[in-house]
C-alpha positions in Angstrom: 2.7 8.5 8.5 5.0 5.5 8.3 2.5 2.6 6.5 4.6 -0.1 8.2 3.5 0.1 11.1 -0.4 -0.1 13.2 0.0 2.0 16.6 3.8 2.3 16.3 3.9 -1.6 16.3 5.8 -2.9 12.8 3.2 -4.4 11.0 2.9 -8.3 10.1 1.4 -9.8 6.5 -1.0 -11.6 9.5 -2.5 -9.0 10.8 -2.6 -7.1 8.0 -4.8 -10.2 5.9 -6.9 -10.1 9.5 -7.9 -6.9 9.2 -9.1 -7.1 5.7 -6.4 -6.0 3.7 -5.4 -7.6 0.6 -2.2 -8.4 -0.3 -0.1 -7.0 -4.0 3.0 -8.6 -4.2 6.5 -7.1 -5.5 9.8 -7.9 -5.4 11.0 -5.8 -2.2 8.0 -4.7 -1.0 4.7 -6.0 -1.0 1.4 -3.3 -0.5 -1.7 -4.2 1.3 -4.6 -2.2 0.3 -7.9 -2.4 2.7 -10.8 -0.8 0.1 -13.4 -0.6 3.7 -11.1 2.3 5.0 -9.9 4.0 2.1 -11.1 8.0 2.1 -10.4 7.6 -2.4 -8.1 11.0 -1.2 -5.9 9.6 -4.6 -2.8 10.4 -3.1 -1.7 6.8 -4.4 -2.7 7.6 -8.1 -1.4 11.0 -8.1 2.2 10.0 -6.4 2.7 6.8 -8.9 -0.1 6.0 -11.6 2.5 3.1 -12.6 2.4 1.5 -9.8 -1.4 2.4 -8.3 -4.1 2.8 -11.2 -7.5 2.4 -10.3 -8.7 1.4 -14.1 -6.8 -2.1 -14.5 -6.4 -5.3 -12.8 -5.0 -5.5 -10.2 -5.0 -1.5 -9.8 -1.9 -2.1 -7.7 1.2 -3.0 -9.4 4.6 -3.2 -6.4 6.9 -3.6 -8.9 6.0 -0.6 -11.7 8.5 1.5 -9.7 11.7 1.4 -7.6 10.6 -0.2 -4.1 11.6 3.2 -2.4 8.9 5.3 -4.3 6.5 2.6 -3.6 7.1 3.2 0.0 7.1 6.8 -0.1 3.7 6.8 -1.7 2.0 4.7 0.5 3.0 6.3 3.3 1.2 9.5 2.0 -2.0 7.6 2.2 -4.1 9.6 5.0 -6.8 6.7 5.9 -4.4 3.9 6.7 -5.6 2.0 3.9 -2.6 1.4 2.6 0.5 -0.2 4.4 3.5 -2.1 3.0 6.0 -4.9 4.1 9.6 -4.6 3.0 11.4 -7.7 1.8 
């Protein structure tokens, strides 16, 4: 699945903020995480527990890894719940 995109369209931090997902911040890529349609798969914690670890604050850290892995593992995420912007 590529996570930078809804229904082939790229993706905007606009809609993505409209459609309830909130916004982790990183240095070239910023993850948006939308907990309402998230399956808890763990496909996130399992690819990178630096960057995505559900037991601190914020669970979603962009820049605990290079920007490329960050992007890999997000686009693993079955649900959609997680999508990213590159910088």
């Amino acid at each position: 699945m590529d996570a930078s995109k809804f229904d082939q369209e790229p993706v905007t931090e606009e809609s993505l903020l409209e459609n309830g997902y909130r916004k982790y911040v990183g240095k070239d890529v910023d993850i948006y995480y939308n907990k309402d349609i998230c399956a808890h798969i763990g496909n996130c914690v399992r690819g990178n527990p630096e960057i995505f670890e559900v037991g601190r604050r914020p669970w979603i850290i962009a820049d605990n890894g290079p920007a490329e892995n960050a992007v890999q593992v997000v686009n693993t995420c079955p649900s959609g719940a997680l999508k990213y912007i590159r910088k």
